[in-house]
C-alpha positions in Angstrom: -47.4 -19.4 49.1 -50.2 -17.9 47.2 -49.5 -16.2 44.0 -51.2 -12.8 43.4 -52.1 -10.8 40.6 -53.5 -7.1 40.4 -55.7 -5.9 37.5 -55.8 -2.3 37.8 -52.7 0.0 39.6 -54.1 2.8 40.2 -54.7 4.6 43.4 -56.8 1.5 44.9 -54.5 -1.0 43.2 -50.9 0.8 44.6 -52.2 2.1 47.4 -54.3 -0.4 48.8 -54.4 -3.8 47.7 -50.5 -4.6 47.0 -49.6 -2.5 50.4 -52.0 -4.5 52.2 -51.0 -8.1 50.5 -47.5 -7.4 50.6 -47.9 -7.2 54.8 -49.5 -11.1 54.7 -46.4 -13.6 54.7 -48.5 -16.1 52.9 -49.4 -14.1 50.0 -46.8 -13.0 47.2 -47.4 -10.5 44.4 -46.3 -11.9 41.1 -48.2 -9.8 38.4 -49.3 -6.4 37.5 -51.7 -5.6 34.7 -52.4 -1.9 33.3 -53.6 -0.5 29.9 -51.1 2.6 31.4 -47.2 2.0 30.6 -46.3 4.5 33.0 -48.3 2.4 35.9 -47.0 -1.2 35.0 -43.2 0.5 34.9 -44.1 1.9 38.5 -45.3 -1.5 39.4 -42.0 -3.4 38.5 -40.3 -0.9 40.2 -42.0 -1.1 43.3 -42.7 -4.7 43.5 -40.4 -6.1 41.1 -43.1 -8.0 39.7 -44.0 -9.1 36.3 -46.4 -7.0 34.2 -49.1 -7.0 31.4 -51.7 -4.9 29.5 -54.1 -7.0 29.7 -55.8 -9.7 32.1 -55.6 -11.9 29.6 -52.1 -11.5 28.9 -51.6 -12.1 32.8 -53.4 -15.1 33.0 -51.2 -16.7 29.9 -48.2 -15.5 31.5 -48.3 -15.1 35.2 -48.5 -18.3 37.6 -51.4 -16.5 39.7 -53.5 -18.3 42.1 -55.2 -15.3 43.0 -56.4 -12.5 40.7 -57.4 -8.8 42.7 -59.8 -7.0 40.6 -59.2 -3.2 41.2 -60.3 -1.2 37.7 -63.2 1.0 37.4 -66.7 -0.5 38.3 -67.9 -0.9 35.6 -65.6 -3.6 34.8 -65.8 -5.6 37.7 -68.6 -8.5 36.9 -66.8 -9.2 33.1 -62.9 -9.8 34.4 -64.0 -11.6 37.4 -65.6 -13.5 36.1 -63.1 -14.2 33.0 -60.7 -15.1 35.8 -62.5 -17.5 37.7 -63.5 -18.9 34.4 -59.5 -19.4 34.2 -60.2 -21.2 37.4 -58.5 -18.7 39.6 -59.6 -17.4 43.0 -60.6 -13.5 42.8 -61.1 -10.4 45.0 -63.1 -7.7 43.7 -62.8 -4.5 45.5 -65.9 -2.6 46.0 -68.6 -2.0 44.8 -69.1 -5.8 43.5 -71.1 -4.8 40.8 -73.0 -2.2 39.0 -76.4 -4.4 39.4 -77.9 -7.6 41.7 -77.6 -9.2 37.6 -74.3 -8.6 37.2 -73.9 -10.3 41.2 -75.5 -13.1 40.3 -73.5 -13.5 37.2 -70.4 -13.6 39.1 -71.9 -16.1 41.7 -72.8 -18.4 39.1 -68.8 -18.1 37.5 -67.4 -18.9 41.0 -70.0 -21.9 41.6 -69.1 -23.6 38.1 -65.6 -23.1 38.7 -65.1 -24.5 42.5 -62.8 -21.1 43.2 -63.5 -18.5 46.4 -64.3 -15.0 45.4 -65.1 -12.1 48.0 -65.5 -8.1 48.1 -62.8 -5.9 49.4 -64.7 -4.3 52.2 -61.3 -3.5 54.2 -63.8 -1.0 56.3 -65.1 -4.1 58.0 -61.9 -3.3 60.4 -62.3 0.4 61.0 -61.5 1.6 64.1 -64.8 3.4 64.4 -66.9 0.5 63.1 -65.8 -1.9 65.3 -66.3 0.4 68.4 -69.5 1.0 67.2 -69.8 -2.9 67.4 -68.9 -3.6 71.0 -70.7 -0.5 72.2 -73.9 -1.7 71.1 -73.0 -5.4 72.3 -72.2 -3.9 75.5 -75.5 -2.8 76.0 -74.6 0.5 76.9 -77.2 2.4 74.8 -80.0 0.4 75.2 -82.1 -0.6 72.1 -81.2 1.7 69.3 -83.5 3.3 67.3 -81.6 5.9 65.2 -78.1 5.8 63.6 -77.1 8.7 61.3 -73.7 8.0 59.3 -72.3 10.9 57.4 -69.3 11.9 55.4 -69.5 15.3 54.2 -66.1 16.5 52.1 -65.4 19.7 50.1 -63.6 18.1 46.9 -64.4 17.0 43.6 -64.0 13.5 42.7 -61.3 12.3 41.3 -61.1 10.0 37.3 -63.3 7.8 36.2 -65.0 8.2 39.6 -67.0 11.7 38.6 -67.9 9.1 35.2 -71.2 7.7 35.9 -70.9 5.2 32.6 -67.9 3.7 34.4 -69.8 3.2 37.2 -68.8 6.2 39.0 -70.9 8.0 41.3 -71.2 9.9 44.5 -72.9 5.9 45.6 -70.7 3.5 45.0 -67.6 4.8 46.1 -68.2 5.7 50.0 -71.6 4.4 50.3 -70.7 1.0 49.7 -68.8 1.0 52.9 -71.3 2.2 54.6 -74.4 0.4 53.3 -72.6 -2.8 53.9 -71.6 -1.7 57.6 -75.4 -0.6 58.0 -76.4 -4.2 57.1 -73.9 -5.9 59.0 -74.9 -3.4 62.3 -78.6 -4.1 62.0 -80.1 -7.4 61.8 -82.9 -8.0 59.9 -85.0 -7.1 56.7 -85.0 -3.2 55.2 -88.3 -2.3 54.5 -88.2 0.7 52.5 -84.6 2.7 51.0 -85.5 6.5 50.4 -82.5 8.5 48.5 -82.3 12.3 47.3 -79.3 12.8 45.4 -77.9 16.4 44.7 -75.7 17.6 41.7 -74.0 20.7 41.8 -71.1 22.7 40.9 -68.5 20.0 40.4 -71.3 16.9 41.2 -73.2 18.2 38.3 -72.8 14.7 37.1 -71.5 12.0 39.4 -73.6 14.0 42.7 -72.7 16.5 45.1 -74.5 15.2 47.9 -76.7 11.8 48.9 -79.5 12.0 51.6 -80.2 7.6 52.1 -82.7 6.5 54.5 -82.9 2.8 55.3 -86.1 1.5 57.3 -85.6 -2.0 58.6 -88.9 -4.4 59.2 -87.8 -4.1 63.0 -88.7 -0.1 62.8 -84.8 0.7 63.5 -83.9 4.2 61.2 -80.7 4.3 59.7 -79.7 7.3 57.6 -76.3 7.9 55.6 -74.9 11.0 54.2 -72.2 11.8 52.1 -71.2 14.9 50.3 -68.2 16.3 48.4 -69.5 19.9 48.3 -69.6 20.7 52.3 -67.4 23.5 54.3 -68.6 21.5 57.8 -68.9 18.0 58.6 -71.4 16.5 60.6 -70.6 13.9 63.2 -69.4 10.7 61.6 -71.6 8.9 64.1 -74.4 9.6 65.8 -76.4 6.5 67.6 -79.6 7.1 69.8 -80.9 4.0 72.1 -83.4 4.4 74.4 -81.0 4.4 77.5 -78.2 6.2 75.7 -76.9 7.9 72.9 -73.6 7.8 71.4 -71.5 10.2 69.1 -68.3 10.2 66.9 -66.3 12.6 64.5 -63.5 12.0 62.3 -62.3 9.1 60.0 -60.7 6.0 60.3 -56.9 7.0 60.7 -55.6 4.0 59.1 -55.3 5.4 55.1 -53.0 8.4 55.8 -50.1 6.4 57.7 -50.9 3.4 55.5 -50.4 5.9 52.3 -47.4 7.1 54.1 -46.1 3.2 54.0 -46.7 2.3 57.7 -51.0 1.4 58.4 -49.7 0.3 62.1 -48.8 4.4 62.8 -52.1 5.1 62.6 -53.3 7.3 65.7 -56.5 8.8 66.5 -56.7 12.9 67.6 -58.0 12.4 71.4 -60.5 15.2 70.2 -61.8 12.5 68.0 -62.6 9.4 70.5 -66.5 8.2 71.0 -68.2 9.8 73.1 -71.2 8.2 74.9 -74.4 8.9 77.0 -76.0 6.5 79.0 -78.1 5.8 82.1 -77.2 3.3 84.0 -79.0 2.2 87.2 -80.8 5.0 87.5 -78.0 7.6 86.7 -76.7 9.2 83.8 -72.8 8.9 83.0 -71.5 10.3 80.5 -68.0 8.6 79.1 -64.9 8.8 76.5 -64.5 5.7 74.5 -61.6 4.2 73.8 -61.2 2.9 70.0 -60.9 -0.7 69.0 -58.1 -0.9 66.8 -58.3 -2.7 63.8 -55.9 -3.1 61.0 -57.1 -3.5 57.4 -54.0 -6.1 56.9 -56.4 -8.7 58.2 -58.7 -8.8 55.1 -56.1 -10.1 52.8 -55.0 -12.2 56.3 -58.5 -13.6 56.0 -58.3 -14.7 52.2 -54.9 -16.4 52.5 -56.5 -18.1 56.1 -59.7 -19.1 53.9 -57.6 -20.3 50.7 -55.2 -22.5 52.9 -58.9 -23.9 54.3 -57.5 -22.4 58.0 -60.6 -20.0 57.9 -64.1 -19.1 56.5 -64.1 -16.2 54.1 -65.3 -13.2 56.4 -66.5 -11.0 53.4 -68.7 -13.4 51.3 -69.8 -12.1 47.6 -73.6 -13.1 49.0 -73.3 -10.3 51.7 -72.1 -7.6 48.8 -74.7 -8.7 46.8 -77.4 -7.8 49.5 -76.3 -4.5 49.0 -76.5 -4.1 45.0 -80.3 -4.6 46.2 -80.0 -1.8 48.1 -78.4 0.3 45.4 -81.3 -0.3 43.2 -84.1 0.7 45.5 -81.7 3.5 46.3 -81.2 4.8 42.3 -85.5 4.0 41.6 -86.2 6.1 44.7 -84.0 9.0 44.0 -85.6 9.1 40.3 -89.4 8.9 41.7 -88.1 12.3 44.1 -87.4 10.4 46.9 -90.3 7.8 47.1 -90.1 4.9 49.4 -88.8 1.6 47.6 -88.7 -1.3 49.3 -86.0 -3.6 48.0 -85.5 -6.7 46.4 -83.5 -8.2 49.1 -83.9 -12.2 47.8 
């Protein structure tokens, strides 16, 4: 059994990681810790677990193997690495890091200290990106060329996420998911990031919307969106190949039913299934996807697989760092007005 404890029980803490651990029979929660009263008294109550104010206070008093960092961004690089110093295993949930520095830091803790540490990317197991995966491996549109990504809400952000000094930002909360699913989709180098950011009304600060164009060395075009000040959305998918073209709207249903307390009553509207394009043989069909079901359970799965030595870790720190460098070019283009900046992948 491996022992688990949460810094951080807020709505990613509660309502994501100790739902998710608590479906893994080889992982057990133990520990809570929150600065907020309230929050550690809703954690005993739910869990029944021990609490603490501090991480430090955890570590001193909690038997955890396994710490799960989910605070405010800002914060992520100095307690994981204070744990793994302790010699404990961590879990950071997105975004790793606010910089490829601050990465690297953390790489270097975990190295010294012989413990595992990886990146809660539980979007690896969307429906909608795994469908995305086998249609392309299927071969069904061809080469692709294009992919446009987009999440376009009408709703302010929420805490410390409108707070750009705790590493809020309209970036780092859905575009890590789908920066790292862009690199994991694409193989190869990106040439060039461009990024436009726009701050209005309430994204005056943290960014209302976020135009990001990545340009891999193999000439492939990948373009994200997301917006929080948007009456329509666009497709959440749209993939042109040169023998077919593939389009997708709506999200992942898993975070409503999981929210709800049961992730495996997720269902997908049949108004929202893939629908693709293609010619094949010389004729053009046109088709209704089925989605590949995932579950976001197998993440933490994964960990306890890779700690027990059963498994390799399927999210590795090295992969989120890849990103940060993509942040970077991202934040230095949108400053220079959107100029092309090619990244610092090494």
């Amino acid at each position: 059994m491996i022992r688990v404890g949460i810094v951080g029980y807020g709505f990613a803490g509660r309502g994501f990681h100790a739902y998710l651990i608590s479906r893994v029979p080889q992982l057990q929660l133990v520990a809570v810790a929150s600065r907020s009263a309230e929050r550690r008294q809703t954690a005993e109550a739910d869990y029944g677990v021990a609490t603490f104010a501090t991480l430090d206070e955890m570590l001193a008093g909690a038997p955890v193997d396994l710490v799960v960092i989910a605070t405010p961004h800002h914060t992520h690089a100095a307690l994981a690495c204070q744990a793994m110093a302790a010699g404990r295993h961590v879990v950071v949930d997105k975004v790793m890091a606010l910089s490829v520095a601050e990465a690297d830091t953390m790489l270097a803790a975990r190295d010294r200290s012989g413990v595992a540490l990886s990146v809660f990317h539980n979007r690896r197991w969307d429906w909608d990106y795994l469908t995305v995966r086998k249609v392309l491996a299927e071969g069904w549109l061809g080469e692709p060329y294009l992919f446009e990504t987009a999440i376009l809400r009408n709703r302010p952000p929420r805490g410390w996420r409108a707070d750009l000094d705790a590493g809020g930002g309209i970036l780092f909360d859905w575009g890590a998911h789908l920066v790292d699913q862009a690199l994991q989709i694409v193989p190869g180098p990106v040439a060039t990031v461009q990024c436009d950011i726009q701050r209005r009304r309430w994204g005056a600060a943290a960014g209302s919307y976020v135009r990001l164009l990545l340009r891999f060395a193999s000439g492939v075009l990948y373009g994200i969106e997301i917006g929080n000040l948007a009456q329509l959305e666009k497709p959440r998918w749209l993939i042109l190949g040169e023998d077919g073209a593939l389009v997708k709207y709506g999200l992942d249903p898993q975070e409503p039913a999981m929210l709800q307390g049961n992730i495996d009553a997720a269902a997908e509207p049949p108004e929202d299934r893939f629908r693709v394009r293609a010619s094949l043989g010389g004729l053009t069909t046109e088709m209704v996807v089925e989605s590949v079901r995932g579950n976001w359970t197998s993440y933490y799965q994964n960990v306890a697989d890779a700690l027990a030595g059963r498994a390799e870790l399927a999210i590795r720190p090295e992969e989120a760092r890849r990103a940060l460098t993509i942040f970077e070019a991202a934040r230095e283009s949108a400053a220079s007005d959107g100029q092309a900046i090619r990244p610092l992948e090494g």
